[in-house]
Structure formats: C-alpha cells, structure tokens
C-alpha positions in Angstrom: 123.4 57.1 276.6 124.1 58.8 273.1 121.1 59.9 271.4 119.9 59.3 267.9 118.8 61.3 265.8 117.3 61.4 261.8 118.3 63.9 259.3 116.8 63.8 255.9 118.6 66.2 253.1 116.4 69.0 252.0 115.0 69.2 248.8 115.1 71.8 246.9 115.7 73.2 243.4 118.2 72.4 241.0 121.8 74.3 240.3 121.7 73.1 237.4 118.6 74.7 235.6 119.9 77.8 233.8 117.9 81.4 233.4 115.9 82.0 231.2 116.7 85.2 229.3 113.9 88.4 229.4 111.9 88.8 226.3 108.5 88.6 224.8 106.8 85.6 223.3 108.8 84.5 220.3 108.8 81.0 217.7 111.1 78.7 217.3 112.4 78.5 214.1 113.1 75.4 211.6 115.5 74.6 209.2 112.9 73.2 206.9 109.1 73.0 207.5 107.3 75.2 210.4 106.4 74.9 213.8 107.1 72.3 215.4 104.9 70.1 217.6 105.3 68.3 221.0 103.1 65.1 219.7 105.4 65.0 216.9 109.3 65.5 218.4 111.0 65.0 215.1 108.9 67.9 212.9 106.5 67.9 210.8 105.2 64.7 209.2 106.9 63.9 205.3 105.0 66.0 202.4 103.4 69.0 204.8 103.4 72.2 203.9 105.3 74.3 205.7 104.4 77.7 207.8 107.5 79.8 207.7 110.8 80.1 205.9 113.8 80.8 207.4 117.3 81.4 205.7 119.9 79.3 206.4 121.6 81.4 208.5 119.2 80.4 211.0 118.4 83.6 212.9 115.9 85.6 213.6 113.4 87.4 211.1 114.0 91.0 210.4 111.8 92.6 213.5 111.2 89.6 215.4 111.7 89.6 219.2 113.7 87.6 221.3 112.1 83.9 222.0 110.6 83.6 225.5 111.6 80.6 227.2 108.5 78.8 226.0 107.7 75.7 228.2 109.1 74.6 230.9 110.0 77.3 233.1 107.3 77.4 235.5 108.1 75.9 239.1 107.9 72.1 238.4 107.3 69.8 241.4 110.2 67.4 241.8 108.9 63.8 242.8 112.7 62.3 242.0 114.2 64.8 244.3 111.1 63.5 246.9 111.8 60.3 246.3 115.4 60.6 246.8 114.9 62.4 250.1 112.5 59.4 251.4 114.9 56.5 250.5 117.4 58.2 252.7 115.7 58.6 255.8 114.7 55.3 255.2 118.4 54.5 255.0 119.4 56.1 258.1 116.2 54.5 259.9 117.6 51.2 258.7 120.7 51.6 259.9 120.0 52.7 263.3 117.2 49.7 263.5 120.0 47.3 265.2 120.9 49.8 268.1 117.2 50.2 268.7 116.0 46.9 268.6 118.6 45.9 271.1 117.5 49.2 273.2 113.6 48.1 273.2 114.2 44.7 273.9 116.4 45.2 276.9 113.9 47.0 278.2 111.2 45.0 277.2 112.8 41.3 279.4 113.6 43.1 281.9 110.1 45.1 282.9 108.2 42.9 282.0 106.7 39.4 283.8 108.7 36.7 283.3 106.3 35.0 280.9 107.3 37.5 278.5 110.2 37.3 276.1 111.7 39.6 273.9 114.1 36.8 272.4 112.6 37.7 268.6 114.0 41.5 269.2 117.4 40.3 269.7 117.8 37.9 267.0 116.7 40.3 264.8 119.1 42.8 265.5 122.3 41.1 264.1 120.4 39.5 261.1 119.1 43.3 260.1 122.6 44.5 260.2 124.0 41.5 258.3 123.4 43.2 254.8 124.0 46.3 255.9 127.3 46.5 258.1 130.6 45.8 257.6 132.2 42.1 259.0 133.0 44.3 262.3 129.5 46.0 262.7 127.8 42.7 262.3 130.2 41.0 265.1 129.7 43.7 267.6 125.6 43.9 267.0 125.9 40.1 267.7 128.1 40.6 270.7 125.5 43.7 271.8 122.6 41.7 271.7 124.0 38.5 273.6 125.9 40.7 276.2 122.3 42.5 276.8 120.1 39.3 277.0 122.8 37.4 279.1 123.2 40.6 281.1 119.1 41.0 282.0 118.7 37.4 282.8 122.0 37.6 285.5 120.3 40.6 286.9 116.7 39.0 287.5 118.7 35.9 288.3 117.2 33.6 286.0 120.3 32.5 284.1 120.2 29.1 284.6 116.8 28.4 283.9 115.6 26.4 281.0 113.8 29.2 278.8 116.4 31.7 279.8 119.2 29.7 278.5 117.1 28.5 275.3 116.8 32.0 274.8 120.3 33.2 275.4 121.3 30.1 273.0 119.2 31.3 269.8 120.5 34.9 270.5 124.3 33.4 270.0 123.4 31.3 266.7 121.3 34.0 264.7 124.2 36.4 265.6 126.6 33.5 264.3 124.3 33.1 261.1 124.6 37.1 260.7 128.1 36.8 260.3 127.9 34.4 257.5 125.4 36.1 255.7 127.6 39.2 255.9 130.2 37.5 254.7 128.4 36.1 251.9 127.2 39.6 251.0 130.1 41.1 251.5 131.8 38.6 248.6 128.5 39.6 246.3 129.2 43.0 246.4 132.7 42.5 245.5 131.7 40.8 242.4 129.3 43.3 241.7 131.9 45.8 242.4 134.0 44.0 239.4 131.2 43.2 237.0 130.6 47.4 237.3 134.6 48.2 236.2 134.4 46.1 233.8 130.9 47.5 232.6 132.9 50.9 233.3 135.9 49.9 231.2 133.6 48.4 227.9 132.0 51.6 228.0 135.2 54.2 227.6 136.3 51.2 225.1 133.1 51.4 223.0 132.2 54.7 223.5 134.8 56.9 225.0 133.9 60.7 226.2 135.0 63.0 224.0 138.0 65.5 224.4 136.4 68.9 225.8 138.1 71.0 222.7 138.3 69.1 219.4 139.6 71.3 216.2 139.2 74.4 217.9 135.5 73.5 219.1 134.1 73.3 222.8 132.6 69.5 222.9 130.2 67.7 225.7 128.3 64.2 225.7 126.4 63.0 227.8 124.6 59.2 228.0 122.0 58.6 230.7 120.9 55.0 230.7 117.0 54.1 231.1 117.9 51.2 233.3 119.8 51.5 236.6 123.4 50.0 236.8 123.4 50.1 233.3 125.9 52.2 231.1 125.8 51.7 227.6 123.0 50.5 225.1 121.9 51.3 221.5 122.5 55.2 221.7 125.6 56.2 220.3 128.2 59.1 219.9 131.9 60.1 218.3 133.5 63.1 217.6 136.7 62.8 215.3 139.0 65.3 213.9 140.4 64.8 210.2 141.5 66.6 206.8 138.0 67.9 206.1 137.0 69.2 209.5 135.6 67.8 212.5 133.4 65.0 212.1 130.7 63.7 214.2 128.0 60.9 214.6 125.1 60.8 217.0 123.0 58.0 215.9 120.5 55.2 218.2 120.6 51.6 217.0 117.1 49.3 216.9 117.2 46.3 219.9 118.7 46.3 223.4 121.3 44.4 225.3 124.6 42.8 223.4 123.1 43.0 220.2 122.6 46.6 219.8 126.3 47.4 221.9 127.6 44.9 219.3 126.3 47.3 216.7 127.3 50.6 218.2 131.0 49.1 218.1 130.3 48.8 214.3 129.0 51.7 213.3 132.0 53.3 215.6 134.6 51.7 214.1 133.5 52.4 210.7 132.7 56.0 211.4 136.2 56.9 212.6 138.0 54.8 209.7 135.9 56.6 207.4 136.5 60.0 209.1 139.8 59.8 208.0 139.3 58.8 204.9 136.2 59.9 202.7 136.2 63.2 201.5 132.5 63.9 202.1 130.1 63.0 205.1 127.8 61.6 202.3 130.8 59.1 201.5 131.0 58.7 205.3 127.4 57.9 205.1 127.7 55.0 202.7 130.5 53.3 204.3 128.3 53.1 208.2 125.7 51.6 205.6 128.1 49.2 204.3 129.6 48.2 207.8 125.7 47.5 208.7 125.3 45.5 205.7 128.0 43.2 206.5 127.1 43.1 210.4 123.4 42.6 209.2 124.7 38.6 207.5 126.2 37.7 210.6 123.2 38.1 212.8 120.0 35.2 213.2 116.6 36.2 214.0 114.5 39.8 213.8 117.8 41.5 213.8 119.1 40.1 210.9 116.1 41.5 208.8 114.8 44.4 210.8 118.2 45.7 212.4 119.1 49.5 211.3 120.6 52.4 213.1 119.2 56.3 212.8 122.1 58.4 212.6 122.8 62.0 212.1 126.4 62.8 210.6 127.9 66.1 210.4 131.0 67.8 209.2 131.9 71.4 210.5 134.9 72.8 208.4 138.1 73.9 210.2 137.6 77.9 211.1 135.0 78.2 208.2 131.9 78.8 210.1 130.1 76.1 208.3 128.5 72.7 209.2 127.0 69.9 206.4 124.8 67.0 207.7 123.3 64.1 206.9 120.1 62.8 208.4 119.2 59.4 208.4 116.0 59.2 210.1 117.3 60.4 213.0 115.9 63.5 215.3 117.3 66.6 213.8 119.8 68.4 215.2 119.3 71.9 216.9 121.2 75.2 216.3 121.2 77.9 219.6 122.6 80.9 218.7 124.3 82.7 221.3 121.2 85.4 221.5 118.9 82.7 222.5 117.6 82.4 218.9 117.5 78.4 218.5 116.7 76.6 214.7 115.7 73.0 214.0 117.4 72.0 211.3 115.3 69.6 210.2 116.2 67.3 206.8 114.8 68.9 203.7 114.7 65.6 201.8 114.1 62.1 204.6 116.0 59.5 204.3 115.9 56.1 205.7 118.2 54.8 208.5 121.0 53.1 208.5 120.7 49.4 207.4 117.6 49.6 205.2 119.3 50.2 202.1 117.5 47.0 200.7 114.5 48.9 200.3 115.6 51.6 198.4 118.6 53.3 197.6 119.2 57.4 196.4 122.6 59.5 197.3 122.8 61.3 200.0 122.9 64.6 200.2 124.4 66.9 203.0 122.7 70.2 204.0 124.8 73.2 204.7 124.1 75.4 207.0 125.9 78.5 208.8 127.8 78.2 212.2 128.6 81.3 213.5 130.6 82.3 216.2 129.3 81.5 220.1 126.4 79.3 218.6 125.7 75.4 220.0 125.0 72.5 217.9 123.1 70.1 220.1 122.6 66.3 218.7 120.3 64.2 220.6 118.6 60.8 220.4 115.0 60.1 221.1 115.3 59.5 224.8 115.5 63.2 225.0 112.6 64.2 222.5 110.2 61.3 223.6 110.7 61.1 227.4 107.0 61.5 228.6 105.9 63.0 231.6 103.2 61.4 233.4 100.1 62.6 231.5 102.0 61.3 228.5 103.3 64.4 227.4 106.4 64.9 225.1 110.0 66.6 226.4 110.0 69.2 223.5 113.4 70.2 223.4 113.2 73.1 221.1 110.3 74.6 223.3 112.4 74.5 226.1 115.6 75.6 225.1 114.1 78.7 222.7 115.4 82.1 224.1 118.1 80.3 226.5 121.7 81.1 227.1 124.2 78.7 228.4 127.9 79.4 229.4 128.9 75.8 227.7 128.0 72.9 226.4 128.5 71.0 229.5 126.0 73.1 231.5 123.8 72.8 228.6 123.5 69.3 228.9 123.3 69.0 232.5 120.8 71.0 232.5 118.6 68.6 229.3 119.7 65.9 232.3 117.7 67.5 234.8 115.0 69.3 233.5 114.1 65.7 231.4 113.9 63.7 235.2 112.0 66.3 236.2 109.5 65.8 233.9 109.4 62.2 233.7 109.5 61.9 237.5 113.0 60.4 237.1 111.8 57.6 235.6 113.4 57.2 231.9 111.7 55.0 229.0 114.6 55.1 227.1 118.2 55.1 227.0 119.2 59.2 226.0 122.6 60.2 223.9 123.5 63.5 224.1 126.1 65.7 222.3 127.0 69.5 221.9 129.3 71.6 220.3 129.9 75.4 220.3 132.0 77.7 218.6 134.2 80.1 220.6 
C-alpha cells in the first residue's frame, strides 16, 4: 500500500522586503508643513504652523545625516503567511480525506461484529470528493468505495443478506449523486472561470497597466483590491505621454461597485483627451472637473449630490528635470531620492476634490518641484496610508520608506504590497492604487 504523507510550505520571510540602508536616525522631510504624523497620513491639518523648511529641491539639510529606516524594519510576525500555510495543509488533508475514509471503513466492516456498519464512511467518501475532483476522480472514489464494501461483505459471506445489500445499495447511489454534484460544480466553476476574464478584460479596458518606460521614465502600478476576486473599484491610475511632458493621474473616487468603476472610466477618458490637449495640468484639472460635472446629472441618489473624486495630477517635462502637480484633496505624493532622502510634497494651498466645484471655486495652481536624476515619484491612494494594523495603527508610508533604496519602481511597490499585508494581517479595508516613476 502507498503511503500518505502531509507537507505544509514553510513560512518564512519575504523576498520582497528590500534593505534598509546604514545610517543614523534622520527626519523625513515635507514639501510644505513639518513632520508628519501616523494618526494623520495626509500631513498636517489646514492652517498649522509648520516645523521645518525645506527647499524645493527636496534634499537634505546642509549637515544632516542619512535617514534611518524609521518604522518598520524590525522582525514583524507574519499571520497572512500563517494563515496561508494552514489553509494548505488543510487542502492537502482534504484531498486525501476520500482515500482515507475508504481505508478506515474497510477496516472498520470487516473487524468488527456484524452489528456494526461502517456504511456512513463510504458514502461519504465520493460525496467529499464531489467538489473537489475532477469528473474522473469522483467516478473512481465512487467505484473505490462500492468495490471495497461489496468486496468485505463477499469475504465474510454476507452478500446476500438484507442489511448487507441495503448497505451496498446506498454506497452505489451517493457515489451516483457525487457525480452529479461534480458535474454541477464542475459547470459553476466554468462560469466563474468566464465571469473572472471578463472581470480580467474590463479591467485592462478601464484601467490598463502602464508601459514600463514612458518618455524616457521607468513606470510601475500596482492595484490590490480590498475584496477577494475583485479587480477594479474606485482607485484609479494613467500615465500618458504628450507635447508638454508626461502626464499622470492617481486619483480614488467616493462609492463602491458599478458606480464608482463608472466614474473611474470618466475621469480616464477625460484625463487622456485632455493630456493631449491642454497646455497646463491646471487646464487638465478643470476639464476632470467638468467631465464630473456632467457624469454628476446623470446619476439619482447620494451620488448625484455627494459624488467627487481626490486626484493628484502631475506633469514631468521631457529631459527637464522638473515635475508640476496638482492636488485635489488627495494624499500627497512622495519624492525618494536615490540617497534614501525621501520629501512629502505636500500641497501648499488645499483644494477640494474633484466634483465639489459647487461649493466653491479658485484656479488651480500647480507646484513645481525638482526631479533629479535616479529619484522616484511614488503616488498612492489611501489604501496605502490608512491600512491599519490590528491595534488600529496607521501604514505611514514616509516612515517606512525614509533612508530606503530600491533598484526600481517595480520592486518598490512590491515591496509597499507586502510590507502593507504584513501589517494589516493580510486583511485590507480598502481598495489601494499604486503608482511610481523614476528617473534614469
């Protein structure tokens, strides 16, 4: 007889997490305002004084030493990786369950009095594999288990007798009705299986992944969905070349479901007819606020006097070494230099989101700021900066990112990925955007 046997995958740590580099305790710096808090993601609060001033070149101070890593880099237990590691012994428990309950019960009929029946471990055996095998693994656990029961009761020669046929006679109908039910699982997965390419296929329509090198800049975006299955919701990213540089929109729409996907489609679509177009991102700006103006008339209900969107826009110039944004009440954007210096460039003057120009209206103004070579922009929405961990504590991106190196964008974002499960025990509150773009 074969032997089974249980592995379980180890757990252990990530390849993703990058190194810290070496260096004494540093700050973080900010665009505009001081240090930043981890009860308050975004900065500090409208109308505060600031602490420090930085130029906008966004290093270091004159004599200041390299950031330490801050938070985040002590050994962190990993419950998802636990968690993962228990659902698939479970798994392989499960699927061995069949070949075992035919196994106990043989043994069970046939050395033990006759009074004794182990009819309930054979019917079980096809209807467990039923979900869980294919058509031909379900047939052959039925055929097991009424080959082994018909096989015992020939040995103790008891075949023809009225309880040994009953029994052999449930054993052949379950394994029948296991079939079925495979079959009708089998047809449920397949449509399933559809309704996810087609999920699949609306997401690269409504928000495609971005081209890895766009104008001459290294480009990565993530989107990690808060609920399972699901791939797009509210958060939303595009990167667009054009005449006046490479322009970009990061930006997290109010609602869930169709409505808000509906919306991202909108702002979208205006954004990259507007790329083109406008000559400034503050022009840019007003046509998404237009776009949300007319979607805003054609929806009923809450949406169609609460919807909005928080965006960030931004413009970097072709080989010029500069970037201009826009913030419209959306998480700032972060700056890491390529020493591990990192800036929060944080918007000088607020402005409302997207959507709300009803209650009030001024121009926007884009805020320029240096881009120098081998530095990441990182735009984020706030599934990043408010996933909690289980004490209620914020992800503080900044803090954990200050006096890191990465080799790319991609790795820096696949690192964000991890480290944020990791702290929220896998379990994501909110759908997370993420975009980031170096330069060579």
């Amino acid at each position: 007889m074969v032997g089974l046997r249980l592995t379980c995958p180890p757990v252990g740590p990530s390849p993703l997490a990058a190194r810290p580099r070496a260096g004494k305790s540093g700050r973080v710096g900010q665009q505009q305002g001081g240090a930043q808090r981890a009860e308050e993601p975004y900065g500090e609060p409208y109308g505060k004084p600031s602490d420090e001033r930085y130029d906008r070149s966004g290093g270091r101070l004159p004599g200041d030493p390299v950031p330490d890593p801050g938070l985040g880099d002590e050994p962190v237990p990993r419950p998802a990786e636990a968690d993962r590691s228990r659902i698939s012994c479970a798994r392989s428990l499960v699927r061995v369950l069949p070949a075992l309950l035919i196994l106990v019960g043989a043994f069970y009929d046939y050395f033990t009095p006759m009074a004794f029946t182990a009819g309930p471990l054979f019917t079980a055996a096809p209807l467990v594999a039923a979900p869980l095998f294919s058509l031909r693994g379900t047939v052959l656990t039925g055929i097991a288990a009424f080959v082994a029961v018909l096989t015992i009761h020939i040995r103790l020669g008891i075949v023809f007798k009225v309880d040994a046929l009953t029994e052999v006679a449930t054993v052949a109908t379950v394994g029948v009705l296991a079939v079925l039910i495979n079959i009708l699982v089998r047809r449920t997965d397949e449509r399933l299986a559809s309704a996810h390419q087609i999920a699949e296929a609306a997401q690269r329509a409504v928000l495609p992944e971005p081209d890895q090198r766009i104008g001459g800049l290294d480009v990565a975006a993530r989107y990690e969905a808060a609920q399972a299955g699901a791939f797009i919701g509210g958060d939303l990213y595009a990167v667009q070349d054009s005449p006046h540089g490479v322009r970009l929109v990061v930006g997290d729409v109010r609602g869930k479901g169709m409505d808000a996907v509906a919306a991202v489609a909108v702002v979208i679509g205006a954004f990259r007819e507007a790329a083109e177009q406008e000559v400034t991102p503050e022009a840019v700006a007003q046509r998404l606020e237009r776009a949300l103006a007319r979607e805003g008339t054609r929806r009923e209900g809450l949406d169609a006097f609460e919807g909005f969107t928080t965006a960030v826009l931004a413009e970097i110039t072709h080989g010029g070494g500069l970037v201009r944004i826009v913030n419209r009440g959306h998480p700032p954007p972060l700056l890491l230099h390529a020493d591990g210096t990192l800036v929060t460039l944080a918007a000088a003057n607020p402005a409302l989101p997207l959507g709300m120009g009803e209650l009030g209206s001024w121009p926007d103004r884009a805020e320029e700021t240096e881009f120098p070579h081998g530095a990441t922009l990182l735009f984020h929405t706030d599934g990043l900066s408010e996933a909690r961990d289980a004490q209620g504590r914020f992800y503080d991106p900044a803090a954990r990112l200050a006096g890191r190196t990465f080799p790319g964008p991609d790795a820096l974002l696949a690192t964000l990925v991890e480290e944020v499960r990791r702290h929220t025990g896998g379990a994501l509150t909110d759908d997370m955007a993420l975009l980031a773009v170096r330069r060579p």
